[in-house]
TIKOLPA-641419 format. One record per residue (C-alpha): x, y, z; residue in three letters. Coordinates in steps of 0.05 Angstrom, whole numbers, plus 5000, padded with zeros to 4 digits. Example, Ala and Ser with C-alpha at 12.3 -4.5 7.8 and 13.67 -1.06 7.14 Angstrom:
<nodes>
+------+------+------+------+
:   xx :   yy :   zz : type :
+------+------+------+------+
: 5246 : 4910 : 5156 :  ALA :
: 5273 : 4979 : 5143 :  SER :
+------+------+------+------+
</nodes>
This chain:
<nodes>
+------+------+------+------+
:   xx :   yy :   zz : type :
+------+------+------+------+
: 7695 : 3314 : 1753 :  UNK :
: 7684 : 3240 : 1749 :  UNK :
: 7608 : 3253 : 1733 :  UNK :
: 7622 : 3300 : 1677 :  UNK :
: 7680 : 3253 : 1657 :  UNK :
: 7635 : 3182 : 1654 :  UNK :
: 7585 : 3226 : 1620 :  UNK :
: 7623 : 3242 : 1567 :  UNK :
: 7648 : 3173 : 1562 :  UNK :
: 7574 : 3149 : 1550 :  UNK :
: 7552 : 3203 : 1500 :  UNK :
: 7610 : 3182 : 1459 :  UNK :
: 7602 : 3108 : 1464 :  UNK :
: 7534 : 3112 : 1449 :  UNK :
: 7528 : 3166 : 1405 :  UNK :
: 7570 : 3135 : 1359 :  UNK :
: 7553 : 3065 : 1358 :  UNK :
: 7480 : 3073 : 1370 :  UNK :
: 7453 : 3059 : 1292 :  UNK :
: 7396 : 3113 : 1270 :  UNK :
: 7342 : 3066 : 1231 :  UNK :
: 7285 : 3109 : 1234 :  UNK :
: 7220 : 3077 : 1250 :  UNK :
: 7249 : 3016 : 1282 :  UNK :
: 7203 : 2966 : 1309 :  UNK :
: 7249 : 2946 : 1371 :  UNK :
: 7312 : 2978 : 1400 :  UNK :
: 7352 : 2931 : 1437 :  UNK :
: 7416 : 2958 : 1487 :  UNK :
: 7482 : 2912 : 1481 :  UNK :
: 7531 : 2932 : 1530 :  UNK :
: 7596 : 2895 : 1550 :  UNK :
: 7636 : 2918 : 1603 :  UNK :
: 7703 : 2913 : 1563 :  UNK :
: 7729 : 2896 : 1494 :  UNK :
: 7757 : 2836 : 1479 :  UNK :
: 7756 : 2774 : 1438 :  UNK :
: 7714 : 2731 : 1485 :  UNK :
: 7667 : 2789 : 1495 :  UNK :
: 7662 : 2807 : 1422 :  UNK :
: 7643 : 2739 : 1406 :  UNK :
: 7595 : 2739 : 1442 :  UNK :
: 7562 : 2806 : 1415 :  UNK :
: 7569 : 2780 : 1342 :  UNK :
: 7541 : 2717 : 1364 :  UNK :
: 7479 : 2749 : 1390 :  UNK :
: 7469 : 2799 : 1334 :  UNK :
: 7474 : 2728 : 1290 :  UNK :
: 7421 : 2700 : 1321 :  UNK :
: 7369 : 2749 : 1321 :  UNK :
: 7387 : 2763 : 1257 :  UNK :
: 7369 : 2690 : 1231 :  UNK :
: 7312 : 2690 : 1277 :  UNK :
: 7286 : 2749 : 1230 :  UNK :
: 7298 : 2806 : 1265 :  UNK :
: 7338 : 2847 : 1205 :  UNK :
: 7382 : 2891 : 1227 :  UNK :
: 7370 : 2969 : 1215 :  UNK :
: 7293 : 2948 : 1191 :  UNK :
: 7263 : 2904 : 1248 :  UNK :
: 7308 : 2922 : 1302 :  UNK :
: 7357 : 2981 : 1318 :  UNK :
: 7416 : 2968 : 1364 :  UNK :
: 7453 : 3002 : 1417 :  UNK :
: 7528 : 2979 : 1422 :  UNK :
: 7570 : 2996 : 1480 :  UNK :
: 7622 : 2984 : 1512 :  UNK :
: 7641 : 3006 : 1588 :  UNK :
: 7717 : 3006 : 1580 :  UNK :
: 7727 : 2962 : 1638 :  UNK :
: 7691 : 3018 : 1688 :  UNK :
: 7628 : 2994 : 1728 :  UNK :
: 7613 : 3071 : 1730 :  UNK :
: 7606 : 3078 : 1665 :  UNK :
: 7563 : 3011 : 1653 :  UNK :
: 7513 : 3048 : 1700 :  UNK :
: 7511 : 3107 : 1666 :  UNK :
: 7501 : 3066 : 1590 :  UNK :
: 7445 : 3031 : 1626 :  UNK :
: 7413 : 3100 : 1644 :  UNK :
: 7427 : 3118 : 1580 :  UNK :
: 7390 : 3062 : 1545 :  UNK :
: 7332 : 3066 : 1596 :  UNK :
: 7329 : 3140 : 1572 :  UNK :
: 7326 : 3114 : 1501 :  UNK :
: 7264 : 3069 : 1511 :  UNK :
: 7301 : 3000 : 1490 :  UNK :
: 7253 : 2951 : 1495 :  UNK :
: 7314 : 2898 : 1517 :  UNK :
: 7383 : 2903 : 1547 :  UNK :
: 7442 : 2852 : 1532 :  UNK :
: 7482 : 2855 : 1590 :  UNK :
: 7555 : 2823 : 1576 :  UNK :
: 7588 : 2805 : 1628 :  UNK :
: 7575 : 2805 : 1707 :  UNK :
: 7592 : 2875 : 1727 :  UNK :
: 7554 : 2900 : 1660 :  UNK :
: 7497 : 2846 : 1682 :  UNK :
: 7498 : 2875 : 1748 :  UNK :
: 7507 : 2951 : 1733 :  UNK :
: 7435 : 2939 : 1688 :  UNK :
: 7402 : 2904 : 1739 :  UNK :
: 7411 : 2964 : 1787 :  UNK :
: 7385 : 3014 : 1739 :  UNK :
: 7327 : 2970 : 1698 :  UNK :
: 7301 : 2942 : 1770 :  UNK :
: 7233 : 2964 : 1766 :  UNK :
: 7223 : 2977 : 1697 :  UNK :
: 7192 : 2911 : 1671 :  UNK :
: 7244 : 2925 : 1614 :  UNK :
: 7279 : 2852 : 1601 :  UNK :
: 7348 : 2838 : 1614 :  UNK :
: 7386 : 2784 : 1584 :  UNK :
: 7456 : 2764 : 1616 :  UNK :
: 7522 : 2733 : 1577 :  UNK :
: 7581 : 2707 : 1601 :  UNK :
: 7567 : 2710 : 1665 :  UNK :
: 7602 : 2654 : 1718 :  UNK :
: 7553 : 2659 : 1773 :  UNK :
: 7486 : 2704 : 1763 :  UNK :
: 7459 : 2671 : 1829 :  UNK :
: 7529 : 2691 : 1867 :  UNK :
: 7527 : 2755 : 1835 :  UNK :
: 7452 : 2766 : 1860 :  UNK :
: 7427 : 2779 : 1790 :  UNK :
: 7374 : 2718 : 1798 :  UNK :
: 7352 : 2680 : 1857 :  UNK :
: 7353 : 2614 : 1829 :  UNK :
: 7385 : 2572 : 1771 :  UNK :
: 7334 : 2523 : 1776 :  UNK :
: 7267 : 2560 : 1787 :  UNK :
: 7260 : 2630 : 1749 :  UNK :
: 7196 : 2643 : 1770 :  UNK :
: 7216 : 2695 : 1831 :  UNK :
: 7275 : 2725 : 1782 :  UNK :
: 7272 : 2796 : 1771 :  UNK :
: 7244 : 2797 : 1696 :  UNK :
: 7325 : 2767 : 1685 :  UNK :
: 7357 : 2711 : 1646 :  UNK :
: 7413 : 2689 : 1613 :  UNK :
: 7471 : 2641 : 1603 :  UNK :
: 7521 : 2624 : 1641 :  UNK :
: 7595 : 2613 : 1633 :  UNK :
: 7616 : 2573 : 1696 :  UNK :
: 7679 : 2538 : 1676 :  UNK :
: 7715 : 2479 : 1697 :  UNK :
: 7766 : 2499 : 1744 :  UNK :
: 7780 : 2437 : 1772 :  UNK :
: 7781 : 2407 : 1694 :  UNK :
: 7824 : 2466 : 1674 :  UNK :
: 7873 : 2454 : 1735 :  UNK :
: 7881 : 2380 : 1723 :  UNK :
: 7895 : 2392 : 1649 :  UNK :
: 7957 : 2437 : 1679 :  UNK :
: 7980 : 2375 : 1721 :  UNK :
: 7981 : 2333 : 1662 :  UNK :
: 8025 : 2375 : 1628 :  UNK :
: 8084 : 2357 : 1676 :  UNK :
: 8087 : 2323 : 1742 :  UNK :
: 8137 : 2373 : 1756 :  UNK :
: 8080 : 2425 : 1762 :  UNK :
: 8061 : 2447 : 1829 :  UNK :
: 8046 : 2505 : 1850 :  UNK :
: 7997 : 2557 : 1788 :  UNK :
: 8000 : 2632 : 1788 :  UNK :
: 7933 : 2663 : 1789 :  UNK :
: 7920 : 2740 : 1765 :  UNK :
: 7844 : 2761 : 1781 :  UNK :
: 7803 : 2831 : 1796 :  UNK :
: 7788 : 2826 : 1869 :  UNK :
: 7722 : 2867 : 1840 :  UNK :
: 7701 : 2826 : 1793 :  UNK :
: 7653 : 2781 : 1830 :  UNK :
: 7661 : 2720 : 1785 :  UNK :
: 7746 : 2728 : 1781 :  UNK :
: 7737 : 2715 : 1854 :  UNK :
: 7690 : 2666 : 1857 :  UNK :
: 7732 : 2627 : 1813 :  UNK :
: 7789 : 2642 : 1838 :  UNK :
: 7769 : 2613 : 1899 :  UNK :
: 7742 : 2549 : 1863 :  UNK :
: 7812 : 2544 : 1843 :  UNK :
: 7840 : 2547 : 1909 :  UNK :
: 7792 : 2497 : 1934 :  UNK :
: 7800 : 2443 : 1884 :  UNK :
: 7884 : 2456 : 1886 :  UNK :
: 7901 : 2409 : 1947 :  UNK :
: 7861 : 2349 : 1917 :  UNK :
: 7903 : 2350 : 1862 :  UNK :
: 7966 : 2356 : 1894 :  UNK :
: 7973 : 2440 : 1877 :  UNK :
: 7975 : 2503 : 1908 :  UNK :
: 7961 : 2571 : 1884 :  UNK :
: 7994 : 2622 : 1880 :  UNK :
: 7952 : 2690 : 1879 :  UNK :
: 7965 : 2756 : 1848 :  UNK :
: 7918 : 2814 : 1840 :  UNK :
: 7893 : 2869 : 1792 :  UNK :
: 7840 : 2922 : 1793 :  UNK :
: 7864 : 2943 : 1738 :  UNK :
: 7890 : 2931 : 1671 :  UNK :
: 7939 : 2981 : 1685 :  UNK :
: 7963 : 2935 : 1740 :  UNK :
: 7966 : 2871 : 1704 :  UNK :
: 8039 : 2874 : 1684 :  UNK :
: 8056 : 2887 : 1749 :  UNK :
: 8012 : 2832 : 1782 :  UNK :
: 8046 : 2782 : 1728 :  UNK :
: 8114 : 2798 : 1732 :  UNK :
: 8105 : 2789 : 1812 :  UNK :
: 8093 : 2708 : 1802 :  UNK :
: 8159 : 2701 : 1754 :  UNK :
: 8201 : 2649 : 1798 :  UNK :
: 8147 : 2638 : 1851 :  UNK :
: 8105 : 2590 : 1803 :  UNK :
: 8114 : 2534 : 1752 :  UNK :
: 8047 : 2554 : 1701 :  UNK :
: 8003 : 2604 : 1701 :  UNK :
: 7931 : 2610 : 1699 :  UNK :
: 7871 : 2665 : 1674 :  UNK :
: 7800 : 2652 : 1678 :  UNK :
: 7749 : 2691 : 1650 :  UNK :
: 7773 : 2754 : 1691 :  UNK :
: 7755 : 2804 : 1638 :  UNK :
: 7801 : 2858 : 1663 :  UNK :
: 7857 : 2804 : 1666 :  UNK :
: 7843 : 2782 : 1594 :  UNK :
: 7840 : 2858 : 1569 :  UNK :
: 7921 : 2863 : 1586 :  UNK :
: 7935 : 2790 : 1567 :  UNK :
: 7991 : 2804 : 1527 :  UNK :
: 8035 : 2824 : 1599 :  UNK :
: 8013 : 2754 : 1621 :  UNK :
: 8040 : 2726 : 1563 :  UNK :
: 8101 : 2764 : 1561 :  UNK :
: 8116 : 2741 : 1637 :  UNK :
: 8098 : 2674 : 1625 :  UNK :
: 8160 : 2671 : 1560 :  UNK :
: 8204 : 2708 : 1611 :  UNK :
: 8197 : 2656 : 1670 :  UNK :
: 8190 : 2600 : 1610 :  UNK :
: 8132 : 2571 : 1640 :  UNK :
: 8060 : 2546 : 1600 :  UNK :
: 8009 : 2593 : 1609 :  UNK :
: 7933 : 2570 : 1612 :  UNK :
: 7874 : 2608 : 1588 :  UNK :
: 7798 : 2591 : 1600 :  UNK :
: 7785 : 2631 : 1537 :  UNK :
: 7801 : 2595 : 1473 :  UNK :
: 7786 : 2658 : 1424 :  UNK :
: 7855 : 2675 : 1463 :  UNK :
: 7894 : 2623 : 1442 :  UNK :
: 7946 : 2662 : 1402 :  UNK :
: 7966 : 2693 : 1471 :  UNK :
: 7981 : 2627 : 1514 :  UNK :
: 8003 : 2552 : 1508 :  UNK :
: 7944 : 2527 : 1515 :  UNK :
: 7863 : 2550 : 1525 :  UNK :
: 7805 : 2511 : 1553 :  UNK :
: 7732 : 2532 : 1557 :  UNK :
: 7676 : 2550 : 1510 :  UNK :
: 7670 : 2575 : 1449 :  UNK :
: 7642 : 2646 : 1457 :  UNK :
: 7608 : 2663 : 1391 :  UNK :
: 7564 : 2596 : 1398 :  UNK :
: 7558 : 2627 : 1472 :  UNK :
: 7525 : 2691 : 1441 :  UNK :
: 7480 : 2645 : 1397 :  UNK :
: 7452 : 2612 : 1459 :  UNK :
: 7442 : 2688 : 1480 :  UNK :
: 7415 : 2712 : 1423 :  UNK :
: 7355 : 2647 : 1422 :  UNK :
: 7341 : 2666 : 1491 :  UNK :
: 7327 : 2734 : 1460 :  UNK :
: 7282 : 2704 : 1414 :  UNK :
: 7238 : 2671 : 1466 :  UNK :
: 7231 : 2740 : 1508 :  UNK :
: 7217 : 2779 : 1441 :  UNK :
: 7174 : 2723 : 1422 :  UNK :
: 7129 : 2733 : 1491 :  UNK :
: 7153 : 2690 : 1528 :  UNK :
: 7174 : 2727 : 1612 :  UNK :
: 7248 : 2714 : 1634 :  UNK :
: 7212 : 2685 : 1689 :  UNK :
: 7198 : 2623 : 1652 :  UNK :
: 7266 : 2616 : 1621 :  UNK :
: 7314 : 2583 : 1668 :  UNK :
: 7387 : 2597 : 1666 :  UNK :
: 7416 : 2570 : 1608 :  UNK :
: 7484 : 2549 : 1608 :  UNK :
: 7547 : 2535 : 1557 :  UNK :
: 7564 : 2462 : 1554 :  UNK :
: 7614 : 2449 : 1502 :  UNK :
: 7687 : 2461 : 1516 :  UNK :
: 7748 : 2460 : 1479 :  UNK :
: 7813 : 2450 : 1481 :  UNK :
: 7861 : 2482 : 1442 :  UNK :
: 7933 : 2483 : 1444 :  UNK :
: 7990 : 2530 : 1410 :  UNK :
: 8053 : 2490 : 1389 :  UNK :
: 8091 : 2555 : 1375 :  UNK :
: 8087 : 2578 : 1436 :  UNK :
: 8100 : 2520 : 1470 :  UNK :
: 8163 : 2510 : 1437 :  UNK :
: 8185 : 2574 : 1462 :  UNK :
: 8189 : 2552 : 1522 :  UNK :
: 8211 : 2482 : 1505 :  UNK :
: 8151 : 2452 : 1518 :  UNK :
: 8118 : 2381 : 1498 :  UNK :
: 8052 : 2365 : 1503 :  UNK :
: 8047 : 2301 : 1535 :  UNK :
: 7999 : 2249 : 1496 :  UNK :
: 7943 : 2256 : 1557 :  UNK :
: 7941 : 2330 : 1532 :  UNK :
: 7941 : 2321 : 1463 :  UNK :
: 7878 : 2268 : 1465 :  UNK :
: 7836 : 2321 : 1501 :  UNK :
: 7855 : 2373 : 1445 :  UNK :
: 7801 : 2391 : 1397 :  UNK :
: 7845 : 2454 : 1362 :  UNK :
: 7918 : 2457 : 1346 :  UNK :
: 7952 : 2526 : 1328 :  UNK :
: 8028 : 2519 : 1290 :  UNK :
: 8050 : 2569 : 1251 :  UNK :
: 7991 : 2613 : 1256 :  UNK :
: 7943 : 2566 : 1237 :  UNK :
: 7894 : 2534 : 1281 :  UNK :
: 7878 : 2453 : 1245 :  UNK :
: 7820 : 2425 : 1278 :  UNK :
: 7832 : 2345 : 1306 :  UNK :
+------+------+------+------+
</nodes>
């Protein structure tokens, strides 16, 4: 039953997003292992890209959009499906898509290009940051945030903050590796934090609900099945009236304040590594590229919901302020 049911899954995803151009030069395979904001950026961002580069869409290039609803089962199966398709390059977006595409194209000589992905060497998609040369006809960009950064942005928020709830997919293998980045930069900075865990987004609620009392801010990374409920995050941190910190600002209308990258210029990056491969050149000369340019943004409504002022040390790191809907840019 779960064969037939993941099957089904595919042939809808795909069927209907797949765009029929005909004689299409290339047919490239964009797959992201959930949908939302960050994610989407990031698709848009590569489309973009290749698009300026002067690959038209629906004349020079035919693509395959899915989306693996948060299931690593059904990422495999879109990957066989693409393979089955002939793409001549897969998109993989995010680390379980990354890796679910790795395990199917391994072999192939069929070029895969990663996004938003924390920690491709961690998550044995390439062997070395540095070197691509023994790299598995794989590249990409990289996401990596900066926990410790994000952490020490929470501190100056209040002196009175101690101890930071932390919601993450135990099988998502960069939630944990930043999670555990988290836990290992806490200590220096006079924290400690608190854990809770989701598989699921089902379980999200739950998982937030179980920090109310036990913490004084919570905390999401780039845990994409985390960010897919983010609204029960955001409802428990209003209940406990604590800020809530998000390492996603194309999320910032669901916390008090986001840090990290923008992900549509993260999808541009993607989309000019594209480029190169289309262009000739082998993944294994393209080293792992990653995003460099955070920002900070910070939501004044929902910070006075929970009677919060930003201290001036927080407000001088802000490049984006949201108030009554509206994000102004510093």
């Amino acid at each position: 039953m779960k064969r037939l049911s993941v099957g089904l899954i595919v042939g809808l995803i795909v069927g209907m997003l797949a765009l029929s151009v005909g004689a299409s030069t290339l047919k490239i395979g964009i797959c992201k292992i959930v949908e939302h904001p960050a994610l989407d950026a990031v698709e848009q961002g590569t489309i973009d890209a290749l698009t300026a580069a002067g690959y038209e869409r629906d004349v020079d290039v035919e693509y395959l959009l899915a989306s693996a609803q948060g299931d690593f089962a059904v990422a495999i199966s879109i990957a066989q499906n693409f393979l089955a398709q002939g793409v001549d390059l897969v998109v993989a977006i995010a680390t379980p898509t990354a890796q679910a595409a790795l395990e199917v194209f391994r072999g192939s000589g069929i070029p895969i290009i990663y996004a938003a992905v924390t920690d491709p060497v961690g998550a044995e998609l390439i062997l070395s940051a540095i070197d691509p040369s023994g790299n598995e006809n794989v590249t990409g960009v990289s996401d990596m945030i900066p926990v410790a950064a994000h952490l020490r942005l929470l501190k100056d928020l209040s002196p009175d903050i101690t101890r930071i709830g932390m919601i993450y997919n135990p099988g998502e293998a960069n939630s944990v590796t930043l999670t555990n980045m988290a836990i290992a930069a806490a200590p220096g900075l006079g924290l400690t934090i608190v854990t809770a865990t989701a598989d699921t987004t089902a379980n999200v609620q739950m998982a937030a609900q179980s920090l109310i009392g036990r913490v004084d801010a919570m905390y999401v990374t780039t845990d994409n099945t985390v960010v897919s409920a983010i609204d029960s995050v955001l409802a428990a941190s209003l209940e406990a009236g604590v800020p809530f910190l998000m390492a996603d600002p194309t999320s910032i209308a669901h916390a008090t304040l986001a840090a990290g990258f923008n992900y549509y210029d993260h999808g541009l990056t993607t989309g000019a590594l594209v480029s190169q491969v289309l262009g000739g050149t082998s993944p294994n000369e393209i080293p792992m590229a990653l995003q460099e340019r955070a920002e900070v943004y910070l939501n004044l409504d929902l910070a006075a919901s929970i009677g919060l002022e930003f201290s001036q040390a927080v407000i001088d790191q802000a490049t984006s302020i949201l108030y009554g809907g509206t994000a102004f840019n510093k």
